[in-house]
N, C-alpha and C positions, 0 to 999 in steps of 0.2 A: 271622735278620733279619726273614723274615715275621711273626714272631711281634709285633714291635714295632707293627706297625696294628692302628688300633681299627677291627673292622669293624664295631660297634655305631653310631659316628660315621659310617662307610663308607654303612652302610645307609639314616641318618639324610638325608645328605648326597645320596644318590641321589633320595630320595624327592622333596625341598625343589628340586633339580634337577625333576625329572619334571611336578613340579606346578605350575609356571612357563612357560606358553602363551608359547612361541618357534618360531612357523611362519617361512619363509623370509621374511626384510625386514622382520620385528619381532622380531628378536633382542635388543633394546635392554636391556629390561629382564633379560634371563637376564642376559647380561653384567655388568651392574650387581650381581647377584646374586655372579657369579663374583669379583669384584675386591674383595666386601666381606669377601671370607674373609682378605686380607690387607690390608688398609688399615691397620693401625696395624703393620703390618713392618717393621721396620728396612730400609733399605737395597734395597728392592724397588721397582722401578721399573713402571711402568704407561703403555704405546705405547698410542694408535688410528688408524690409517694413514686415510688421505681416501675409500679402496674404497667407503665410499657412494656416494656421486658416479657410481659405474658403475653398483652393483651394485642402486641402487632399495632398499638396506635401512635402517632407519632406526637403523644404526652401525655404523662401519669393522668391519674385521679389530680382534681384541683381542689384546696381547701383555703378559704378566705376565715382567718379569724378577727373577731371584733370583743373586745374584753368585756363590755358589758359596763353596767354601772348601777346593779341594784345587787346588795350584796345580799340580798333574805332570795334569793331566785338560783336553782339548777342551771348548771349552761344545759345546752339545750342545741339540735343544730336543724336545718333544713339541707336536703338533697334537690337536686335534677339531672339529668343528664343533658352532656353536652351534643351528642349523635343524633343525626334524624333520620327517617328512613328513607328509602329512594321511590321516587327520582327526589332529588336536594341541590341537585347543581341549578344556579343560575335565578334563585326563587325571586319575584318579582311580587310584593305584598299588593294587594288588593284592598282596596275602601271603597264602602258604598256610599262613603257621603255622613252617612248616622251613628252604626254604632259598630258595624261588623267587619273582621279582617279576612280576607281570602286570598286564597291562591289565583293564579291566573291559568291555570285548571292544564298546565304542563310541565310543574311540581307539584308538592306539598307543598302546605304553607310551612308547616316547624312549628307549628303553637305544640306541636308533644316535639321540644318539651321546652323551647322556648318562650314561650306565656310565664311559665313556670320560670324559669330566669328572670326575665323581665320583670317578675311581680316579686321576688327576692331582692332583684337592686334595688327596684324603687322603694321597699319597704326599709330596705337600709339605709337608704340617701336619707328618707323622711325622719325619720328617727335621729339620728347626726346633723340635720338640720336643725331639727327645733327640740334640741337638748333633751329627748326622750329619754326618762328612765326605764332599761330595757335588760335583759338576760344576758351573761354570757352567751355566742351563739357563733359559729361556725355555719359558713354554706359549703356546703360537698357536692362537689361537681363531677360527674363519674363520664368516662368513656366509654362505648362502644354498647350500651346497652340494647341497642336493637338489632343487637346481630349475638342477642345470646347471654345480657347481663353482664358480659365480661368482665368490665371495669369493677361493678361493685364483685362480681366473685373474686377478682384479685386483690380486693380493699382490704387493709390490714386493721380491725377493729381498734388496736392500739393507737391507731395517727388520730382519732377525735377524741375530745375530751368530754361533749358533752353525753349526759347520760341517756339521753332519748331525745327524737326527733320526727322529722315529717317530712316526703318526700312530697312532692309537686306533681303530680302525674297519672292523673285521673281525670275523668271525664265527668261533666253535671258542677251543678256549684252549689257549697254548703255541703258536701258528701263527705263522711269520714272513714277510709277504708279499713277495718280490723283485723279482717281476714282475707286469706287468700291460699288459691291449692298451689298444691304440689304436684310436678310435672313430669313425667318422664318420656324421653323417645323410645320408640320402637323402632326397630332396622330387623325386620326377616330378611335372611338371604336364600335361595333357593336355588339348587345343582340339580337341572336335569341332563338332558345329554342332547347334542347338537346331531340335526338329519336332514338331508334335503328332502324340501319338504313336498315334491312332485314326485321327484323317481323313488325315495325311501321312506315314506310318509309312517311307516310303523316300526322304523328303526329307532326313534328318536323319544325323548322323555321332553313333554312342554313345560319347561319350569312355569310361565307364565297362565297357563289355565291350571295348574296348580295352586299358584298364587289367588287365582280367581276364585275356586271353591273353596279355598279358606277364608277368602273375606265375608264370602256370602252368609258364613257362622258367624262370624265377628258382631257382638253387639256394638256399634258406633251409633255417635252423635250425644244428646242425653241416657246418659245408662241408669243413674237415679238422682235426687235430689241433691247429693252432691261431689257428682262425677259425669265427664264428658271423655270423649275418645272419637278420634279423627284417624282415618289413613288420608295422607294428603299427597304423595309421590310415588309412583311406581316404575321403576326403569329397567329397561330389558330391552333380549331381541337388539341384532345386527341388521336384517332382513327379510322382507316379507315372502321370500321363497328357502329360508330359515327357520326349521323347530327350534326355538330361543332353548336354550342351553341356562340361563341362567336368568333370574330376576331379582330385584331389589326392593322393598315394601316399605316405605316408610311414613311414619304416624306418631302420633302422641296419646297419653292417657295425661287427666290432670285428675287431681282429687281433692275437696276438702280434711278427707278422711286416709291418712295413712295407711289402715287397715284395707280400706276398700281399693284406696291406688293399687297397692300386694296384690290381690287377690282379683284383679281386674288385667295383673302384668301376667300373674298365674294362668290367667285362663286364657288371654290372648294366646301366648307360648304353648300353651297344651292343644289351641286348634291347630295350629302351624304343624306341631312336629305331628299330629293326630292325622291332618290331612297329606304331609309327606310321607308316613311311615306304612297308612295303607295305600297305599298308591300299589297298584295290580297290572299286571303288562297283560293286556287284551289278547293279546295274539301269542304268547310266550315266546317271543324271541329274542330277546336281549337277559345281559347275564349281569346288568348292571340295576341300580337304583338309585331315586332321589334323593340325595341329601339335603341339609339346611342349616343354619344356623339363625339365632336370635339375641340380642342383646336391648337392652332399658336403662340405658346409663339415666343419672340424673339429669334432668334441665333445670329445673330450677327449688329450692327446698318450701314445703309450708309455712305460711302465714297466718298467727293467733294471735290475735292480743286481750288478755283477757279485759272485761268491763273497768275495771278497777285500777288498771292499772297506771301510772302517772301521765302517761302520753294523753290516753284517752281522758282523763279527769281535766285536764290543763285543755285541751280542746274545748271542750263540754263548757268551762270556766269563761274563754272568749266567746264562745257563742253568747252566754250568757252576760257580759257584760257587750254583746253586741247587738242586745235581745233579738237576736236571731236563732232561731231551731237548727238543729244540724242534724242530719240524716246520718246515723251508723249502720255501715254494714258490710259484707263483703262481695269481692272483685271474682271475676272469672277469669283472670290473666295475673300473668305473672311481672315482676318488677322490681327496679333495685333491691323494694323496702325484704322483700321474700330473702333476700340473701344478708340484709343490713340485720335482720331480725333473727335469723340463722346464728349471724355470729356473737349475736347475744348484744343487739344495741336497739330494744323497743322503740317501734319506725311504723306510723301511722302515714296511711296514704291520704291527702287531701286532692279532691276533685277543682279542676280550676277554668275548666269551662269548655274546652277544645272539645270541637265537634270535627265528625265523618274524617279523623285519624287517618293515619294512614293510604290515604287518597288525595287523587288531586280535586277533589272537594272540600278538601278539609279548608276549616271557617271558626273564629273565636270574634266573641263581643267582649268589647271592650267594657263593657257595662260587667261583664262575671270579673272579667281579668281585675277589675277595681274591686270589686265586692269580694276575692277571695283577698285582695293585697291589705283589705282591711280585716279578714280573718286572722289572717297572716303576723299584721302590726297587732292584732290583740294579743295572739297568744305571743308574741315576742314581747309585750311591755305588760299585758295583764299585771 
């Protein structure tokens, strides 16, 4: 069955993909892009739900539908997003000649999450080509995902119809994602009090070496097998002959385990207000003290799917009629699918080969890009 895509067209298709400047909230024109591949289709239908209106982009969520033509088959749909992350202006694709695509190493290239596109259309061209009997299936094209998910948190479960899917947007090939944690930011703020810091040097409260002794408690990095915590921002301070008066800490906690995310947010919060609340004036001369505040909104909700359940069994099913093994397991990042799955539409991540992400090293072979488009064409016509 692999044998039926053209990945000459594959290649082509990525390229024309790559070279179309879609940062977060000017996705318009990719889109546009996307939909012109089937505009004279019979019988293909074309959604864009209002998600602008949230998301600050300049066009919804995109849904392409295709009716299908095996009536014993679930519809069923595939995700990507259409945003990439910066730098994205101006990408200029790279070929070594054999098998690999790159940046010209002053962007990204866009394989996350253009590969992923490209291995959607071509596996719909091939299929409409050579009269495959295949699912109903919908592609969901989401905005703004790398500035925060946006698109899919604004996606209204109700605009797809099929009952479970797979999003495009992992890394390795043959991977199947199940799992994934749960995320949330941290933002301490901290009120000390402003002093010049030569002639009043003991008038003043350093929000900023405040901040400092509470991080030094803070477990970061690996906290246990399935939980991480990062401070990654710290902002404060006007000037260096300035006691900073006020500081800003900001960080994440992710977690497999909902109970350990809690209790990880819990203890963050209690060293913060624990290290502002003793805070002791050396010299008693001041009549004031540090405040602070903390908040953990959500970033992004958990990802489970259990073994059994349809998404995963139908995956497992094309492996198997691809005699190829598939690798189950879960992610340490967050994705559409985490919010696709939220609102109750089981969404399995599939790995599609994009390497060194998010840099201007990033690089995909066209040898995975085929081999996941042939995963892809199973589990759509299995």
């Amino acid at each position: 069955m692999g044998s039926l895509l053209n990945t000459k067209r594959l290649s082509r298709i990525f390229i024309s993909l790559c070279e179309i400047d879609s940062p977060a909230r000017s996705e318009q024109k990719l889109a546009q892009h996307i939909l012109s591949f089937f505009q004279q289709t019979k019988s293909v239908e074309f959604y864009e739900d209002d998600s602008a209106s949230v998301t600050g982009s300049d066009t919804g969520n995109i849904i392409i539908r295709f009716p299908g033509n095996n009536p014993h088959r679930d519809p069923i749909f595939f995700n990507c997003h259409l945003d990439v992350i910066s730098p994205c202006i101006g990408v200029k694709v790279g070929w070594d000649g054999k098998d690999t695509f790159f940046s010209n190493g002053e962007t990204v290239l866009g394989a996350d999450d253009k590969a992923g596109i490209a291995i959607l259309l071509e596996v719909l061209l091939t299929t409409l080509e050579n009269n495959l009997q295949y699912a109903p299936v919908e592609l969901l094209f989401t905005t703004c995902e790398e500035i925060g998910l946006l698109g899919a948190k604004a996606f209204s479960p109700s605009s797809l119809r099929g009952y479970y899917g797979y999003a495009l947007d992992s890394t390795g090939v043959d991977n199947v994602i199940t799992g994934a944690p749960a995320a949330n930011y941290i933002i301490a703020e901290i009120q000390g009090k402003a002093s010049h810091a030569g002639l009043h040097p003991n008038n003043g409260i350093n929000a900023i070496q405040l901040a400092s002794k509470a991080i030094t408690k803070l477990p970061l990095g690996q906290l246990d097998d399935q939980s991480t915590a990062n401070i990654g921002i710290i902002s404060g301070g006007t000037a260096t002959n300035i006691i900073p008066d006020f500081v800003q800490i900001k960080g994440e906690i992710r977690s497999h385990s909902l109970t350990r995310l809690h209790r990880y947010l819990d203890q963050f919060k209690s060293v913060f207000f624990d290290t502002v609340t003793s805070w002791q004036d050396p010299h008693y001369l001041l009549d004031s003290r540090p405040t602070m505040s903390f908040q953990s909104p959500e970033q992004y909700p958990l990802m489970s799917l259990p073994e059994n359940s349809e998404v995963i069994q139908l995956a497992k099913t094309a492996g198997i009629t691809l005699s190829r093994p598939l690798h189950f397991g879960r992610a340490g990042g967050g994705s559409d699918a985490n919010f696709l799955n939220h609102k109750g539409i089981p969404t399995a991540i599939l790995g599609i080969g994009m390497d060194h992400v998010h840099s201007t090293s990033e690089q995909i072979r066209l040898s995975d890009m085929s081999r996941t488009a042939e995963l892809v064409l199973s589990i759509l016509t299995s």
